[in-house]
C-alpha positions as a Markdown table, in Angstrom:
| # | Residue | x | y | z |
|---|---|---|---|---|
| 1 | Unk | 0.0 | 0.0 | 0.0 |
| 2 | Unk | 1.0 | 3.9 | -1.3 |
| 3 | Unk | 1.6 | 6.0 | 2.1 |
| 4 | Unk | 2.4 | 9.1 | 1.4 |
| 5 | Unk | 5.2 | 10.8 | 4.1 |
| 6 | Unk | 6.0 | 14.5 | 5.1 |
| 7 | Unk | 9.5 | 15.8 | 5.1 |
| 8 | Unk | 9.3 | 18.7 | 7.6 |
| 9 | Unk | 12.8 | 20.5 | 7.0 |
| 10 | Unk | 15.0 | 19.8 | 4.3 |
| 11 | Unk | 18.4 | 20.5 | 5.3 |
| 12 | Unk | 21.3 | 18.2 | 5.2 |
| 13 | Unk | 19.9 | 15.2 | 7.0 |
| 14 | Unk | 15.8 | 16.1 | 6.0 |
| 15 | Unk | 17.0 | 16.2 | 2.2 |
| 16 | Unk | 19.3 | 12.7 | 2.7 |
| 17 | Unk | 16.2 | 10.7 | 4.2 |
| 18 | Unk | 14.2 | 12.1 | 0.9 |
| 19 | Unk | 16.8 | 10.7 | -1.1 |
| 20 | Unk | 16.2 | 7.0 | 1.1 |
| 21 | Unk | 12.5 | 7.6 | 0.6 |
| 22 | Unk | 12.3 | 8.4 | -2.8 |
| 23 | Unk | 14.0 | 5.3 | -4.3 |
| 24 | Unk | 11.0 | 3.4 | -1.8 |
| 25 | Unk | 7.3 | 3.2 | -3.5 |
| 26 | Unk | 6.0 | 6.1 | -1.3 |
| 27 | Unk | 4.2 | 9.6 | -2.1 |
| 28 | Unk | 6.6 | 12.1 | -0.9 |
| 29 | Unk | 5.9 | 16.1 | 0.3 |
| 30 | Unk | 7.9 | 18.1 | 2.2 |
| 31 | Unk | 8.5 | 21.9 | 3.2 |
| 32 | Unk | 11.1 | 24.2 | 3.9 |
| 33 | Unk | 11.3 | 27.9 | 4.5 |
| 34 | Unk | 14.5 | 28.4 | 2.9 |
| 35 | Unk | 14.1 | 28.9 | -0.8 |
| 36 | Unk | 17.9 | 27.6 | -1.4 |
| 37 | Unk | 16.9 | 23.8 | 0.6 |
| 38 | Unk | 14.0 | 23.7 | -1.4 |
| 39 | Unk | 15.8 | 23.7 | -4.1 |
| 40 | Unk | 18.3 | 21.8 | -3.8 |
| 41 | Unk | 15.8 | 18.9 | -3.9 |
| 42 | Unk | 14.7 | 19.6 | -7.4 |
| 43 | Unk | 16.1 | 16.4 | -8.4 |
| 44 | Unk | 14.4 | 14.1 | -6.0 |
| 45 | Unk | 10.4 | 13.1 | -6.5 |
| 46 | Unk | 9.5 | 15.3 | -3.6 |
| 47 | Unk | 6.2 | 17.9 | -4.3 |
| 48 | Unk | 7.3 | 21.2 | -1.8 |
| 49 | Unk | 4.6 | 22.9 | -0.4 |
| 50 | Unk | 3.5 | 26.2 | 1.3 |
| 51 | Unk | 3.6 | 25.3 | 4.6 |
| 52 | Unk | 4.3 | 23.0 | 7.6 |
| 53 | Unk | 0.9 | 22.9 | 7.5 |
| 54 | Unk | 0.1 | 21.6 | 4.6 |
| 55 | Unk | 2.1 | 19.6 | 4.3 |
| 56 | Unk | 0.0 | 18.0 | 7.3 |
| 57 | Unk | -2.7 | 18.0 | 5.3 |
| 58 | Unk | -2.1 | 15.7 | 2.9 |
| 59 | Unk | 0.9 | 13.4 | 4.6 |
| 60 | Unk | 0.0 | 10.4 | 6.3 |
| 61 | Unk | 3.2 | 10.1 | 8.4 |
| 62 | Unk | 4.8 | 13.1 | 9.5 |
| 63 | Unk | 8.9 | 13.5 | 9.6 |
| 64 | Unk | 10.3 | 16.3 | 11.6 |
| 65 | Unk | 14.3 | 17.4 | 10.5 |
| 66 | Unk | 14.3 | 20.6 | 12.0 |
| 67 | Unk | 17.5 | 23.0 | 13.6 |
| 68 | Unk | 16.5 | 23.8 | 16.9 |
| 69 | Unk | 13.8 | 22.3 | 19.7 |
| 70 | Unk | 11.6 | 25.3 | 20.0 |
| 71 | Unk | 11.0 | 25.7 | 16.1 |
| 72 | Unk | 10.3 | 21.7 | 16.4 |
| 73 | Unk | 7.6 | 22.9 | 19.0 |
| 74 | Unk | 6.3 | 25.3 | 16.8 |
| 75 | Unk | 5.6 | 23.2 | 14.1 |
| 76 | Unk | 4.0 | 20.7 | 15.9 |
| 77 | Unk | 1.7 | 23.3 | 17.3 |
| 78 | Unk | 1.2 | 25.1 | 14.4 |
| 79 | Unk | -0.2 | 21.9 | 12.5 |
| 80 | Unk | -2.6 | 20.7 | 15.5 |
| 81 | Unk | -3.7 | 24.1 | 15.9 |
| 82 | Unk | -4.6 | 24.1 | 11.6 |
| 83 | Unk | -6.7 | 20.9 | 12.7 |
| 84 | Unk | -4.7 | 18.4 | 11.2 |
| 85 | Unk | -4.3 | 14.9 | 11.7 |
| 86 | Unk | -1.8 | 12.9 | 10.7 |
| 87 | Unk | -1.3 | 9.1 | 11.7 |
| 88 | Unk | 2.3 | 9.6 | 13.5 |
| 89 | Unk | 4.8 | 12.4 | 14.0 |
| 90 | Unk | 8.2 | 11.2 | 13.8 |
| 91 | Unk | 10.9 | 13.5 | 15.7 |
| 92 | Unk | 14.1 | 12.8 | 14.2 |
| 93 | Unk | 15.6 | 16.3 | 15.0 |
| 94 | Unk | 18.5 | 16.5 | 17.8 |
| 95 | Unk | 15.8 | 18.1 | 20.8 |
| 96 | Unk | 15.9 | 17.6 | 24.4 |
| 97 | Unk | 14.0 | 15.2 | 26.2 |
| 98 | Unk | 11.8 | 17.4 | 27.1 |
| 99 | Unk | 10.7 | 18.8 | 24.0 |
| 100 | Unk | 10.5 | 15.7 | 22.8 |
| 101 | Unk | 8.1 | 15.0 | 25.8 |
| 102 | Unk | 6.2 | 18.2 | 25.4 |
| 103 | Unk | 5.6 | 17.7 | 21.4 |
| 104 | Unk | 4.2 | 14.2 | 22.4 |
| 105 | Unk | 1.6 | 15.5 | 24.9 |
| 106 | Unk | 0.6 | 18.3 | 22.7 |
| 107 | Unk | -0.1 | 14.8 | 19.6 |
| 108 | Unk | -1.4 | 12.5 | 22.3 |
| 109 | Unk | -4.5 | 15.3 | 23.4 |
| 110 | Unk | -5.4 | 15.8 | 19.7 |
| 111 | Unk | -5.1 | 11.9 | 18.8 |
| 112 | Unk | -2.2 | 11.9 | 16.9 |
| 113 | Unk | 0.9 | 9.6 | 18.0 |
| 114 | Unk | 4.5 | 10.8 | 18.3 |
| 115 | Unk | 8.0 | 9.0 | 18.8 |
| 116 | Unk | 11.3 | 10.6 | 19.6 |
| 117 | Unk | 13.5 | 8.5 | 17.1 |
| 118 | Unk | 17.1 | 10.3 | 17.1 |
| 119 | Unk | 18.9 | 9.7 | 14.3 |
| 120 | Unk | 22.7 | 8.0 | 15.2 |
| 121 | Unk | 25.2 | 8.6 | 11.7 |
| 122 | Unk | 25.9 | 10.9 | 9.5 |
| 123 | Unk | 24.2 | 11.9 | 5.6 |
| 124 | Unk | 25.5 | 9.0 | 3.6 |
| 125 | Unk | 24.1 | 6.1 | 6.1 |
| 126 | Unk | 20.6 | 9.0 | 6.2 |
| 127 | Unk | 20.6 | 8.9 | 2.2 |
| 128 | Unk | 21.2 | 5.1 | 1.9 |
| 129 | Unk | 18.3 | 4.2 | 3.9 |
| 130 | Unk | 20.9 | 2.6 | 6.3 |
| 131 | Unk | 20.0 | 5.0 | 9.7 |
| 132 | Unk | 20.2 | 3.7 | 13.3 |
| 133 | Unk | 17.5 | 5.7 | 15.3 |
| 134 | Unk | 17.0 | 5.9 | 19.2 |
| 135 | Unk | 13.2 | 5.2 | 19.8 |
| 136 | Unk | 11.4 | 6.5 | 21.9 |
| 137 | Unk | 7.4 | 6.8 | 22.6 |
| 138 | Unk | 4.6 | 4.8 | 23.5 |
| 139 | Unk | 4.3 | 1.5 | 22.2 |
| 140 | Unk | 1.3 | 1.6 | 20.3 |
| 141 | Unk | 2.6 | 4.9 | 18.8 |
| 142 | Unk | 6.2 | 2.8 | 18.1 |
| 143 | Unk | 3.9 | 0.9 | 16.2 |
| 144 | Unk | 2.3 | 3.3 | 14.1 |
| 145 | Unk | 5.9 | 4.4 | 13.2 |
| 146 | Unk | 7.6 | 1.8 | 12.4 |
| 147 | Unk | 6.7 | 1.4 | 8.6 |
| 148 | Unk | 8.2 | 4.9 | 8.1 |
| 149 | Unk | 10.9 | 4.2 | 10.0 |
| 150 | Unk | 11.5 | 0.8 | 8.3 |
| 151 | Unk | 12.2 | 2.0 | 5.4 |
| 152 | Unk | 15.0 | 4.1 | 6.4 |
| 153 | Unk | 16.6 | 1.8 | 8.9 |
| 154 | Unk | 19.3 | -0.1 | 9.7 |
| 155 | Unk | 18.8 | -0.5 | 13.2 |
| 156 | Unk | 16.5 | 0.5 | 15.8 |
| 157 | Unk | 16.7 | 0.5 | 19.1 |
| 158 | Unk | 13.8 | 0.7 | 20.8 |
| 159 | Unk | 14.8 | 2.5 | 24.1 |
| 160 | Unk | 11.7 | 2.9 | 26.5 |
| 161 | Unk | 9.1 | 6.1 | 26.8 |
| 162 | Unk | 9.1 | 9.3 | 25.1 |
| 163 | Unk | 12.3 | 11.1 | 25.4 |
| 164 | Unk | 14.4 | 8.0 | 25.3 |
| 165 | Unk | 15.6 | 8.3 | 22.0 |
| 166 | Unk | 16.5 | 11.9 | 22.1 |
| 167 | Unk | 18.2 | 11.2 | 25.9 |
| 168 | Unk | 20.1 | 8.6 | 24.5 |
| 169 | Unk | 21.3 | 10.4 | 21.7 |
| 170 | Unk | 22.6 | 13.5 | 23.9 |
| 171 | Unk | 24.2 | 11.1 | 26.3 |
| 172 | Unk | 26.1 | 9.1 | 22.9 |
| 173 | Unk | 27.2 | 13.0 | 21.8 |
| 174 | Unk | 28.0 | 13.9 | 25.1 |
| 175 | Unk | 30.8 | 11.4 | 25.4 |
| 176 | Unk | 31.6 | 11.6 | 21.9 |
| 177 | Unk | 32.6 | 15.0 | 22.4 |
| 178 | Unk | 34.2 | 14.9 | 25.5 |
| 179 | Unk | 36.5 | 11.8 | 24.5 |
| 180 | Unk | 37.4 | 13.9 | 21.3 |
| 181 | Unk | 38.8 | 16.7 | 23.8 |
| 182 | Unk | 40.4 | 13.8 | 25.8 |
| 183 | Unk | 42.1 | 12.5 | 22.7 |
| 184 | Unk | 43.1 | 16.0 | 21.0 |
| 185 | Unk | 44.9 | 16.6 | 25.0 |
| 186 | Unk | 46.3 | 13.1 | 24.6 |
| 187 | Unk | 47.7 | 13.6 | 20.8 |
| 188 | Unk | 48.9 | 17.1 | 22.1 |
| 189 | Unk | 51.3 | 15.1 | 24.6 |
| 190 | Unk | 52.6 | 12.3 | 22.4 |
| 191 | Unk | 52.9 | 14.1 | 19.6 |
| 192 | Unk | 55.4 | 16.2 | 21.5 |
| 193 | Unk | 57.0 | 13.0 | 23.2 |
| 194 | Unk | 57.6 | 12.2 | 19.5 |
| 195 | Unk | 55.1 | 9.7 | 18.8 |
| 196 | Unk | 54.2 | 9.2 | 15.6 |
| 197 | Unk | 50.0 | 9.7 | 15.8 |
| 198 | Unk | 49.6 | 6.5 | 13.7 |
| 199 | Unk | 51.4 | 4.5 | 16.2 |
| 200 | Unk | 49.3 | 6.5 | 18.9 |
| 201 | Unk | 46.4 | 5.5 | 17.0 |
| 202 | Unk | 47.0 | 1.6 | 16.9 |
| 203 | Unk | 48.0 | 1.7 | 20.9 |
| 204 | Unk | 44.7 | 3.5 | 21.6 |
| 205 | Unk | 42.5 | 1.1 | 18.9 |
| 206 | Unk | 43.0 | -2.0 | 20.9 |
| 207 | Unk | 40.9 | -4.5 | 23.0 |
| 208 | Unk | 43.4 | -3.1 | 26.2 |
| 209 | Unk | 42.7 | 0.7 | 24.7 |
| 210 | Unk | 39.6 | 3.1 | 24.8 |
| 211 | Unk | 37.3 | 0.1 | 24.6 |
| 212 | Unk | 38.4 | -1.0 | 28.6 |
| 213 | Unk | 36.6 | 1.4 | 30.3 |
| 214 | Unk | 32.9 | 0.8 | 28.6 |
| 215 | Unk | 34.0 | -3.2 | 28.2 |
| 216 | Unk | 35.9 | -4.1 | 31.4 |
| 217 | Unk | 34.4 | -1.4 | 33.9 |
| 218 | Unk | 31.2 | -0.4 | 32.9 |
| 219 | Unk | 29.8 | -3.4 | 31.4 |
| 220 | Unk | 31.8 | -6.1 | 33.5 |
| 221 | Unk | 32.2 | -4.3 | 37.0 |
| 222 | Unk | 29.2 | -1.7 | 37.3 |
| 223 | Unk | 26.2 | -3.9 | 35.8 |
| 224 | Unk | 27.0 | -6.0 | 38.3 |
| 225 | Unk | 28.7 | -3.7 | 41.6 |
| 226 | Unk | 31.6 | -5.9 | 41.5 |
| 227 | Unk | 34.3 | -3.2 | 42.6 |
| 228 | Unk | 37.3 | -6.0 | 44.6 |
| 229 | Unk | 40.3 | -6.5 | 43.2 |
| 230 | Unk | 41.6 | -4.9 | 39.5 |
| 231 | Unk | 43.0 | -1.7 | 38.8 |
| 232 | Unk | 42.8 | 0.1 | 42.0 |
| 233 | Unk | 41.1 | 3.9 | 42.9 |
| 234 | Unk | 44.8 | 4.6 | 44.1 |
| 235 | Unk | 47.2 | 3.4 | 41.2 |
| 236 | Unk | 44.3 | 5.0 | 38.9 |
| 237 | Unk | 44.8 | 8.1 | 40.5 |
| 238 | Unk | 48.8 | 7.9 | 40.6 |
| 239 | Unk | 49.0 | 7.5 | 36.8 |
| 240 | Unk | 46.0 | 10.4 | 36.6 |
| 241 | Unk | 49.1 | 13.0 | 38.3 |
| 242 | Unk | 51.7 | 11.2 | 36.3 |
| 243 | Unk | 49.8 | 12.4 | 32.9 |
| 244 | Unk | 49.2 | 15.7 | 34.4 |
| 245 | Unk | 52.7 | 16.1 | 35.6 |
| 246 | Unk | 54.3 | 15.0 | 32.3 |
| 247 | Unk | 51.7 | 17.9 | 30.6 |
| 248 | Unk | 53.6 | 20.3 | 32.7 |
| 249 | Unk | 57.2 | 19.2 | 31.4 |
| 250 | Unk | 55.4 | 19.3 | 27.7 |
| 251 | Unk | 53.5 | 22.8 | 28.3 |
| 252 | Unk | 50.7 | 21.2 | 27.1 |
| 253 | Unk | 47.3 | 22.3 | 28.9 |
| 254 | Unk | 45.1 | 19.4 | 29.9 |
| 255 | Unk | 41.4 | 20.6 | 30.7 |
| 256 | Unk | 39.3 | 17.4 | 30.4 |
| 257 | Unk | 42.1 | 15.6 | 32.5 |
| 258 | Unk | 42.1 | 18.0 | 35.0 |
| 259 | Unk | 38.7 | 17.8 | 35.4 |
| 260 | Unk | 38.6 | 13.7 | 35.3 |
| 261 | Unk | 41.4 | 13.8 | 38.0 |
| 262 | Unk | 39.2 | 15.1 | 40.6 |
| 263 | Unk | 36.9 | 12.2 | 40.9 |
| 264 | Unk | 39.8 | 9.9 | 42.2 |
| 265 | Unk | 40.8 | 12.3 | 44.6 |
| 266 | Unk | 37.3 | 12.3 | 46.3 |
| 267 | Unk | 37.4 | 8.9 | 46.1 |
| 268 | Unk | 40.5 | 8.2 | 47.5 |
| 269 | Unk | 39.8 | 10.7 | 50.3 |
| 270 | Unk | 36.7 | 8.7 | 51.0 |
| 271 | Unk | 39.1 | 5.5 | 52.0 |
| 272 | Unk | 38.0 | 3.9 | 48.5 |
| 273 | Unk | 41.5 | 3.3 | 47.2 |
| 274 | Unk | 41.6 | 0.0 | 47.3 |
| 275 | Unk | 38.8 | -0.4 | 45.3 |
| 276 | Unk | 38.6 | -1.2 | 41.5 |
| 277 | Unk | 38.8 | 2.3 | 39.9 |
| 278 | Unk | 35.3 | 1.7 | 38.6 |
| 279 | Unk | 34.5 | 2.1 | 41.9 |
| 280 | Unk | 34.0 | 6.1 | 40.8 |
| 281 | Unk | 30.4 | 5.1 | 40.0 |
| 282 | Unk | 29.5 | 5.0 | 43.7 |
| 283 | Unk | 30.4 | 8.2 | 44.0 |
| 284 | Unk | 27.7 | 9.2 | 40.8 |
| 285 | Unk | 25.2 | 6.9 | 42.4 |
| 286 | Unk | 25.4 | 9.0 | 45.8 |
| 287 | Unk | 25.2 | 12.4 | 43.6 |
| 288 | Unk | 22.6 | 11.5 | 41.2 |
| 289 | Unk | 20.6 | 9.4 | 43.1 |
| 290 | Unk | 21.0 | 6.4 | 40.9 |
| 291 | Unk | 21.6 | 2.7 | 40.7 |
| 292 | Unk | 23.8 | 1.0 | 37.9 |
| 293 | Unk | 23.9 | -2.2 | 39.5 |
| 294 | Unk | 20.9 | -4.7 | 37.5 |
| 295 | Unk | 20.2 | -0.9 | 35.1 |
């Protein structure tokens, strides 16, 4: 069966998952305010329109690619508040959780499901039809969604209620982004210790490299609260001063290690020093009133 699918917002990643859709046996509409977006999806069988709105009108399913969270508000308020209907609303901008959440109560009073399904890749996996998403919703509105997103997918994970997806994906950025600062501070040091970065590259890309801590600590130790024995709180910490030391010899300023050093001085202050270093995570489960062991 024909469904016909509206591409709110057709920049980079919008106008990739119309390229995805287009080669599928779909009706495809889409809008954009920016004359230049619109056209530079002249040569894919997408009919622009006027309007968020009507687009809305006529789409069965509903794709949001939008810049910001409070313009992904707007649209969703601006097509309930035109009266229209569509089966799903699929959120596959980078929002918060919480606009995700507050998109989906606005849908769910006016009868229309809505997922959060964050979008993990970059434009050629979007324009291949090869996406992982996050998901996040309901699960009889996961439902209602999943043909669209079927036939852009790779993967999906299906991740819990509404705002999963879009938490998941700001968590997965988070670190990205952090390690990236971690590693340029890194490559900063052993470049100057004459290292070639290659080499630095192939240390780093092993089983025993950046892999341990998710693998070996946070999959092997905190799923399970088994902090005895291993790499201990106190010879972590020692080779934490060691790196910021030797950053002092190389004038090399070390922000994200600076800040990561602190956490093994509260912990070895608090007498845990004999404890595996993935120990920290008792310190986050005090703070953020969590529990990883059994999460």
């Amino acid at each position: 069966m024909t469904i016909t699918i509206g591409m709110i917002g057709l920049g980079n990643a919008g106008s990739a998952m119309c390229q995805a859709l287009a080669a599928q046996q779909v009706k495809l509409i889409g809008f954009d305010p920016s004359p230049t977006r619109v056209a530079a999806v002249d040569d894919i069988q997408i009919r622009c329109l006027e309007s968020a709105a009507a687009v809305a009108a006529e789409a069965d399913h509903l794709i949001l690619s939008l810049p910001k969270p409070e313009i992904s508000l707007a649209v969703v308020e601006e097509i309930l508040a035109a009266g229209h209907r569509p089966q799903v609303i699929v959120e596959t901008s980078t929002v918060t959780p919480a606009t995700a959440q507050a998109c989906h109560a606005l849908a769910k009073a006016a009868g229309v499901a809505f997922v959060d399904a964050a979008i993990a890749g970059g434009v050629a996996s979007m324009a291949a039809g090869e996406i992982t998403f996050f998901l996040g919703g309901d699960d009889a509105d996961k439902q209602t969604a999943r043909p669209v997103l079927d036939l852009l997918a790779e993967r999906i994970f299906e991740l819990g209620p509404i705002g999963a997806g879009m938490g998941a994906k700001v968590v997965n950025n988070g670190v990205m982004h952090a390690v990236m600062v971690v590693l340029i501070e890194a490559f900063a040091m052993s470049t100057k210790l004459g290292v070639p970065m290659q080499t630095m590259i192939d240390i780093l890309n092993r089983e025993e490299g950046l892999m341990r801590p998710l693998v070996h600590r946070v999959q092997e130790r905190m799923k399970d609260g088994n902090y005895k024995a291993g790499m201990s709180v106190s010879n972590a910490r020692k080779d934490s001063i060691l790196a910021l030391q030797t950053s002092q010899q190389l004038g090399v300023p070390l922000f994200a290690h600076m800040a990561a050093h602190t956490p093994y001085e509260i912990a070895e202050a608090r007498g845990m020093g004999d404890d595996d270093y993935a120990a920290l995570a008792r310190l986050w489960e005090e703070w953020s009133k969590v529990d990883f062991e059994g999460a």
